[in-house]
C-alpha positions as CSV (number, residue, x, y, z in Angstrom):
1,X,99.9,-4.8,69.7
2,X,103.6,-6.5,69.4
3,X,103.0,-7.0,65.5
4,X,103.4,-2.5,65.5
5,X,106.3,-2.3,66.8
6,X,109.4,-2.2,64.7
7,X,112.0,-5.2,64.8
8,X,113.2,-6.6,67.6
9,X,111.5,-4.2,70.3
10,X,108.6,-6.7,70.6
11,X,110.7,-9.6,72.3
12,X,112.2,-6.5,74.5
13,X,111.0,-8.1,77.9
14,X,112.0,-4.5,79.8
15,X,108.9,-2.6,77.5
16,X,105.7,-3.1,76.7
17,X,104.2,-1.3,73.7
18,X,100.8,1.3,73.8
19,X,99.5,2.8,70.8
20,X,98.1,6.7,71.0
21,X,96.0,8.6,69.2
22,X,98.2,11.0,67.1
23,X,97.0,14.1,68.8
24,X,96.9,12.7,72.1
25,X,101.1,12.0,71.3
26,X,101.5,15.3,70.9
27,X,100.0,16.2,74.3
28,X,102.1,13.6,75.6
29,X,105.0,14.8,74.1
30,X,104.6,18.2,76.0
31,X,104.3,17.2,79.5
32,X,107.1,17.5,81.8
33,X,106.5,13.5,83.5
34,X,106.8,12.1,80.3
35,X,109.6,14.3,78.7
36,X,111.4,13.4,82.1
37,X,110.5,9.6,81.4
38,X,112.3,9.6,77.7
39,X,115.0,11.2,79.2
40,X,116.0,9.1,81.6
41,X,114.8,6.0,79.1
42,X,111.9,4.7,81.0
43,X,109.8,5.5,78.1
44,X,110.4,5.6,74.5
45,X,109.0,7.4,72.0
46,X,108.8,5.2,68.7
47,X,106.9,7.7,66.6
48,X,104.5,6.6,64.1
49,X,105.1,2.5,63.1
50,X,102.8,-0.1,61.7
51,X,99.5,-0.5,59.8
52,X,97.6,2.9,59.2
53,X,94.1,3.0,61.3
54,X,91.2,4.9,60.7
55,X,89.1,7.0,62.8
56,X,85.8,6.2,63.5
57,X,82.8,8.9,64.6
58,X,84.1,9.6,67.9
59,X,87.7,10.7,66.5
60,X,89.6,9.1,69.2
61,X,88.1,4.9,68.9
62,X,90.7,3.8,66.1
63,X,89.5,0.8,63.8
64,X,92.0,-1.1,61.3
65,X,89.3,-4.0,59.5
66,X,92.7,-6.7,60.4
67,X,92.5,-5.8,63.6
68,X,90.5,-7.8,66.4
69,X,89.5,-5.1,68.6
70,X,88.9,-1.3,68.2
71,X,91.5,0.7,69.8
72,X,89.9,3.5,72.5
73,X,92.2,6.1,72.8
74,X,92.4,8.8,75.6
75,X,92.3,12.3,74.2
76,X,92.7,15.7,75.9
77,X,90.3,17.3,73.6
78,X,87.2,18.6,75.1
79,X,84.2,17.3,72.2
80,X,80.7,18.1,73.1
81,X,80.1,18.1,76.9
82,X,83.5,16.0,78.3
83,X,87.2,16.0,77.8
84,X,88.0,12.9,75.8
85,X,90.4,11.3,78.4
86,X,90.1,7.6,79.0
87,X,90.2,8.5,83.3
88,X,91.4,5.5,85.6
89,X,87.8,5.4,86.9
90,X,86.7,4.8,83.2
91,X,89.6,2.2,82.7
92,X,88.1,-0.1,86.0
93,X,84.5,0.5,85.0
94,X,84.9,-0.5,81.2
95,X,86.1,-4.2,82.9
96,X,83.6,-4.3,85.3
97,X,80.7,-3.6,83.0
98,X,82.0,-5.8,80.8
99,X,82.0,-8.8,83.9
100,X,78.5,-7.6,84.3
101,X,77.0,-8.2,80.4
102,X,78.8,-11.6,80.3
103,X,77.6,-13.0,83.0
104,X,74.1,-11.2,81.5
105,X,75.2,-12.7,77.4
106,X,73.2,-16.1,77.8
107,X,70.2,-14.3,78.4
108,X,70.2,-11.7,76.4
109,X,71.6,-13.8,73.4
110,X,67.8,-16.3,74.3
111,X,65.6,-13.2,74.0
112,X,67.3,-11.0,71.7
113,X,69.5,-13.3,69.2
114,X,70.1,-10.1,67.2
115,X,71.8,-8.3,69.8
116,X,75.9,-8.2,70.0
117,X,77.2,-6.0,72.6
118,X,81.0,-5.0,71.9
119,X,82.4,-5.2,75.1
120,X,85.3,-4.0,76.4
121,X,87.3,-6.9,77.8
122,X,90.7,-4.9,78.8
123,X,93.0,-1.6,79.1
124,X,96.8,-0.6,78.8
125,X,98.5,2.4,80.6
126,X,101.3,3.6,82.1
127,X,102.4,4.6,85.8
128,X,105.6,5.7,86.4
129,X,105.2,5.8,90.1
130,X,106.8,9.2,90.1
131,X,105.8,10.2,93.8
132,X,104.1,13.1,92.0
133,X,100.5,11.9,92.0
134,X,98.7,14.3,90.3
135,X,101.7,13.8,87.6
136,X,101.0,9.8,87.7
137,X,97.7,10.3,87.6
138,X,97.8,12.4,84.5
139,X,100.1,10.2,82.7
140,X,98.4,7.2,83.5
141,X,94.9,9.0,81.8
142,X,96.6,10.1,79.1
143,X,98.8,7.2,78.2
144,X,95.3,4.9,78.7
145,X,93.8,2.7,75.9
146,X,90.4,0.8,76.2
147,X,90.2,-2.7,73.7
148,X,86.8,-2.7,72.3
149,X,85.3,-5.9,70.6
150,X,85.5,-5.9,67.1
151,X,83.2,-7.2,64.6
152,X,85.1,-10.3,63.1
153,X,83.3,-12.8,65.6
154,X,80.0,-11.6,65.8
155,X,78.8,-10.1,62.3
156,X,76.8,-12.3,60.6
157,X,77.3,-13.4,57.1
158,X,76.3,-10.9,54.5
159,X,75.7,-8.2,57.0
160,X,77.1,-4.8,56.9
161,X,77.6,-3.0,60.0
162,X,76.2,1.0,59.2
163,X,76.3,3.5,61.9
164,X,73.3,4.7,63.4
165,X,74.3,8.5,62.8
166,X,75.3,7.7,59.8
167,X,71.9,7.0,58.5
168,X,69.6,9.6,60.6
169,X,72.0,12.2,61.7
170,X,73.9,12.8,58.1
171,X,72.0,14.9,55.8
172,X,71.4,14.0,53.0
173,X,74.4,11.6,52.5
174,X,72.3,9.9,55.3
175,X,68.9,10.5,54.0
176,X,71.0,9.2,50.3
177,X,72.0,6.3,52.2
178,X,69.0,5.4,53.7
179,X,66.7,5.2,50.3
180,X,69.3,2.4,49.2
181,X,68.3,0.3,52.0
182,X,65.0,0.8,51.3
183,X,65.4,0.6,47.4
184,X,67.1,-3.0,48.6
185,X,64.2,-4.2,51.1
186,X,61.2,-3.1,48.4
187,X,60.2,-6.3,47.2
188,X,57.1,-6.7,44.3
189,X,56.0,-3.1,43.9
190,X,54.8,-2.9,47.7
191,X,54.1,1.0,48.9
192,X,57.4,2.9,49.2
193,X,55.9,3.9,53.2
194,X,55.0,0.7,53.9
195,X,58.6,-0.7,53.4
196,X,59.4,2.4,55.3
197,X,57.2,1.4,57.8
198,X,58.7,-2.4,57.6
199,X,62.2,-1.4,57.7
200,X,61.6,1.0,61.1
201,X,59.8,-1.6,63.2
202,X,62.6,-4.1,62.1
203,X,65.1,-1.8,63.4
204,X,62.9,-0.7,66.9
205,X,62.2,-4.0,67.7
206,X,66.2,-4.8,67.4
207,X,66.8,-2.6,69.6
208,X,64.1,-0.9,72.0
209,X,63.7,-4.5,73.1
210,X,66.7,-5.3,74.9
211,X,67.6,-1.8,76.4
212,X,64.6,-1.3,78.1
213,X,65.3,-5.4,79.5
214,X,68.5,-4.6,80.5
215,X,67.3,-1.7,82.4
216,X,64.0,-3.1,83.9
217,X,64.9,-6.3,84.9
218,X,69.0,-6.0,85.3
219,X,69.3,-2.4,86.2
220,X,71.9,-2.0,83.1
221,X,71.6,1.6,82.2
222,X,72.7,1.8,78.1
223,X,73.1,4.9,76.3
224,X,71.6,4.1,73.1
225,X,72.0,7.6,70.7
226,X,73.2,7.9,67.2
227,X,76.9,7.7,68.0
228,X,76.5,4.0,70.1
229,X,74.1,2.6,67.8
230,X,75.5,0.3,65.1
231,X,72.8,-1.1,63.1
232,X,73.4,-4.6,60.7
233,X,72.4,-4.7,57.4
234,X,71.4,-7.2,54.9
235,X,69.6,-6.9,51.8
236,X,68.2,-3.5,53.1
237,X,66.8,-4.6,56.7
238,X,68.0,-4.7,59.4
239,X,69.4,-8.0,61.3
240,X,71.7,-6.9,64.2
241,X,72.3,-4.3,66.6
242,X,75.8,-3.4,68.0
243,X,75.8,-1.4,71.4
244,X,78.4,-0.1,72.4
245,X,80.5,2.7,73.8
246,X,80.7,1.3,78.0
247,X,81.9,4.7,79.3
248,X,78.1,5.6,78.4
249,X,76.8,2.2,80.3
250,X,75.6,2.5,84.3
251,X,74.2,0.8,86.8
252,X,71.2,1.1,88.7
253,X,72.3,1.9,92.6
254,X,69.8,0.1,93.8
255,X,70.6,-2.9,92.2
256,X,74.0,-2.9,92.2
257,X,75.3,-2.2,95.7
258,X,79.1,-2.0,96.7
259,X,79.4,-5.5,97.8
260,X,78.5,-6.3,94.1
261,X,81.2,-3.8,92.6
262,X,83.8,-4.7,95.6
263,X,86.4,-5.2,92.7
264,X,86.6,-1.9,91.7
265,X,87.6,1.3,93.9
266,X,85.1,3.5,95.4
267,X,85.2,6.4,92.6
268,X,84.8,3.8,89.9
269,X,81.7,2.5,91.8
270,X,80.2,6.5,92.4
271,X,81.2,6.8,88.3
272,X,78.7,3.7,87.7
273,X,76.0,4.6,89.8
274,X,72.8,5.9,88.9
275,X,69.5,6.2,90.3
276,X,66.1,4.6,88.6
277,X,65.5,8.3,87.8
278,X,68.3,9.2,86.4
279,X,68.9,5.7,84.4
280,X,65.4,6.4,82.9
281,X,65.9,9.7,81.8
282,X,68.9,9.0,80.0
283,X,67.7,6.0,78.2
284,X,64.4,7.9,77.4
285,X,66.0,10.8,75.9
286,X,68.9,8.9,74.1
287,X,66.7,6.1,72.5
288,X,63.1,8.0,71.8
289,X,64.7,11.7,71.5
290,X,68.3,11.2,70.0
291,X,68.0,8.3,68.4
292,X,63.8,7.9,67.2
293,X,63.0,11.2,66.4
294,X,65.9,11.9,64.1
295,X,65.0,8.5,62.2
296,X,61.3,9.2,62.0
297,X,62.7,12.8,60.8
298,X,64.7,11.3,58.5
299,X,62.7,8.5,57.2
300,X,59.6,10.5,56.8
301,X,61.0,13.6,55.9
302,X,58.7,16.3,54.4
303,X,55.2,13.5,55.2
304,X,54.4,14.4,58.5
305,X,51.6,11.4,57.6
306,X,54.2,8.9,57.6
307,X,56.1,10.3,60.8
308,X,52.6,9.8,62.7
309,X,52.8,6.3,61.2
310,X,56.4,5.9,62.3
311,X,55.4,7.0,65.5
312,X,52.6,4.3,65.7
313,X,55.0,1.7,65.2
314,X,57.1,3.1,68.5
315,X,54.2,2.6,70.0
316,X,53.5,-0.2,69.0
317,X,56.2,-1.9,70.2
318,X,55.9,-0.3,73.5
319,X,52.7,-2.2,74.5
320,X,54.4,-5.4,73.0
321,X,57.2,-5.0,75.2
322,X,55.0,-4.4,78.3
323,X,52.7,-7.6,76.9
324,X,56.1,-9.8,76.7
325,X,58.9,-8.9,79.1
326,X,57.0,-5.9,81.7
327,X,56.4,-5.3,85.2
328,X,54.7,-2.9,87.4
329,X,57.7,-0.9,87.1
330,X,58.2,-0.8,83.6
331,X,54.3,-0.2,83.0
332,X,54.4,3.0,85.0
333,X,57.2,4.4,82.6
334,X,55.7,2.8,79.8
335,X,52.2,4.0,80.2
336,X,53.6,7.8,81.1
337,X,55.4,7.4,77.5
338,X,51.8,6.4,75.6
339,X,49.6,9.3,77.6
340,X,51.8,11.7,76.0
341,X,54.2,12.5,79.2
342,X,57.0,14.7,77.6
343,X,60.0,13.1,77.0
344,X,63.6,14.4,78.9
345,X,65.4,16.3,76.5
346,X,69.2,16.6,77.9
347,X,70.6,19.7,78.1
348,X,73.6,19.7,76.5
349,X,74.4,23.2,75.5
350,X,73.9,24.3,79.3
351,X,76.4,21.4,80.3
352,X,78.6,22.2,77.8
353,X,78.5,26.0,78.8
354,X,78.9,25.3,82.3
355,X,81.7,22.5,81.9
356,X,79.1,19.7,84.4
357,X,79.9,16.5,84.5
358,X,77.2,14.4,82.4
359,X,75.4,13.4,85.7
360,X,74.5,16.4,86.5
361,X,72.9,17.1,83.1
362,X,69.4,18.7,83.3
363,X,66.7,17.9,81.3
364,X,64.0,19.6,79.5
365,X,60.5,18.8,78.3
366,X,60.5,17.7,74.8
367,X,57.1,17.2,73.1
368,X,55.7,13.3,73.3
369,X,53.6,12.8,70.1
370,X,52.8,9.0,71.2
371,X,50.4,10.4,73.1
372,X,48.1,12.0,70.4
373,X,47.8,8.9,68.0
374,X,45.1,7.3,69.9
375,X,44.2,4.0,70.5
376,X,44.1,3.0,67.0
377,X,47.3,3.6,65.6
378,X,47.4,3.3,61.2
379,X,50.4,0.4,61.3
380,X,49.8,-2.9,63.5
C-alpha cells in the first residue's frame, strides 16, 4: 500500500497508509471522530493518489490487475439484505477462516486440484482510542479493509478467470458470452447440446465437489452463488474454480467449538457459527437454486429438453459424489435432493424488508426437478 502514497509520506514512521472506497471517504469525511482526528492531525486526509482501481461486482472489493491482492473495502451502503461495512467481527473472522482452509489447502488441493480458494490472509483499520466507544467502534468499521488473494499465483496458464454471474445472471451479454465458450469447446461438428451438456458437467464437477466436502467432512459452510463463484476458462471449458467472498464462509458449531476458535472474541465466534441445518440450507439454496438453476436457465434457454438434460447431469454428479467422498450424513441430504425434496429458497425480499441479519433468513420451498427424471437420466 506504501507505493500509493505520495512522496515521502511512505518512510513517515508516525502514519500508516489505508486506502477507502471513494464513497466510503465521503462517509468518513462527515463524521464528527474523524473530522476531530484531521483536526488535531492524528489522521490525514491525502485525497485521491496512486494507480486508478476498478470495481468489481460487489462495488466495494477494488481490483487493480498489478496489484497482488484485491482490496475489500467497508462501505456504509445498504446493497441487497446488509450494510456493506467491513464490521470488526468480520475483520477477526476473515483471518480465522483463512487459518482454517490452510490448514484444510493440502487436502483439498489432493482431491480437487482445480480448486483455488482466495483467501483472506489480513486487514487494516484504524482506532483512535477516543474513550467514545461507539465512536471507535464506528471508525474502526468504516476505516476497515479486508486483503483478498489475487489471481497472479494461482491462475493457470491460458486461463481466464470469468465471473459466475457474469455468465448466468447477465442477460443476454451473459447468454452472448456464454455461446463463445461453447463456440470454443465444439470440437468436429459434435451436437451443439452435447457440448452444452460437456461444458456443464465440467463446471459442476469443479465445483459441487468440494463444497459439499468441505461441509460434510470439515463442517466449512461456503456460500457458493453467482457473486462468489469465479469460474476458469480455457479454450471454452472450464479448468478452475475460485471461491471466494469469507464474510459468506461459516462453520459448523458442532464441529468447531470455542476452544477451536479461542483466538478470536466471542461475537466473532457467534458470527461463524452455524448449525448443520442452517449450513445445509444455505449451501443448498446458493449452489442448486442461485447458482444451478440460473445456468441450466441460461444454458438451455427456450429447450426445456436440454434443461431436463442439464438437470440429469446435477444429478449425476450427486450419486458420484455420494459413491466417492459420502457418508451416512451426506446420503440423507443427498438422497432428500434426488426424491425430489424442495429445495430452500432464501428469502431475501422479506429480509431485506424487515432489515434481519442474514442468519435469520427464512426459507421457502422451491420446486426440486431432480426428483422427476427417474432413474435413467438421458446424459451419463
Amino acid at each position: 500500500m506504501a507505493e500509493q502514497a505520495p512522496a515521502g509520506l511512505a518512510a513517515d514512521e508516525d502514519f500508516f497508509l489505508i486506502p477507502t472506497h471513494p464513497w466510503q471517504a465521503r462517509h468518513l469525511l462527515a463524521q464528527p471522530g474523524v473530522a476531530t482526528a484531521i483536526r488535531g492531525g492524528r489522521i490525514r486526509d491525502l485525497g485521491q493518489q496512486g494507480a486508478h482501481f476498478y470495481p468489481t461486482s460487489s462495488i466495494r472489493t477494488l481490483f487493480h490487475p498489478d496489484n497482488p491482492y484485491f482490496y475489500k473495502c467497508s462501505l456504509n451502503v445498504r446493497i441487497t439484505n446488509c450494510v456493506r461495512k467491513n464490521a470488526i467481527y468480520e475483520l477477526e473472522g476473515a483471518l480465522q477462516v483463512t487459518r482454517i482452509l490452510r490448514s484444510l489447502a493440502p487436502q483439498l488441493l489432493q482431491h480437487f486440484p482445480g480448486l483455488a480458494v482466495m483467501e483472506e490472509p489480513a486487514f487494516i483499520s484504524a482506532d483512535l482510542k477516543t474513550g467514545d466507544a461507539q465512536s471507535n467502534k464506528a471508525i474502526t468499521e468504516g476505516f476497515g479493509l479486508i486483503l483478498r488473494r489475487g489471481f497472479a499465483d494461482v491462475l493457470r496458464p491460458g486461463v481466464t478467470p470469468l465471473l459466475a454471474g457474469a455468465l448466468f445472471g447477465n442477460h443476454v451479454y451473459g447468454e452472448a458470452r456464454m455461446g463463445e465458450l461453447l463456440d470454443a469447446m465444439q470440437r468436429g461438428g459434435s451436437p451443439r447440446e452435447e457440448t452444452a451438456e460437456a461444458w456443464f458437467s465440467r463446471y459442476v464437477g469443479e465445483l459441487m465437489y468440494p463444497v459439499l466436502y468441505c461441509y460434510f467432512a470439515h463442517g466449512v459452510i461456503f456460500e457458493p452463488h453467482l457473486q462468489n463463484v469465479v469460474i476458469g476458462v480455457a479454450e471454452g471449458q472450464p479448468q478452475q474454480v475460485f471461491l471466494r467472498d469469507f464474510e459468506g464462509v461459516k462453520l459448523v458449531q458442532e464441529r468447531f467449538g470455542a476452544e477451536q476458535l479461542d483466538g478470536i472474541s466471542p461475537r466473532a465466534r457467534e458470527a461463524l457459527w452455524y448449525s448443520a441445518e442452517q449450513g445445509w440450507k444455505r449451501i443448498a439454496y446458493c449452489l442448486f437454486v442461485n447458482n444451478f438453476c440460473e445456468a441450466i436457465n441460461q444454458i438451455g434457454a427456450g429447450r426445456p429438453a436440454l434443461q431436463n438434460r442439464l438437470w440429469a447431469v446435477v444429478r449425476h454428479h450427486l450419486h458420484a459424489y455420494q459413491s466417492q467422498y459420502g457418508d451416512d450424513v451426506s446420503a440423507r441430504c443427498i438422497n432428500a435432493l434426488l426424491n425430489g425434496e424442495a429445495f430452500p429458497g432464501k428469502a431475501n425480499l422479506i429480509n431485506r424488508f424487515f432489515k434481519r441479519p442474514d442468519r435469520a433468513s427464512g426459507y421457502l420451498p422451491v420446486n426440486n426437478p431432480l426428483g422427476t427424471l427417474g432413474e435413467n437420466p438421458a446424459w451419463s
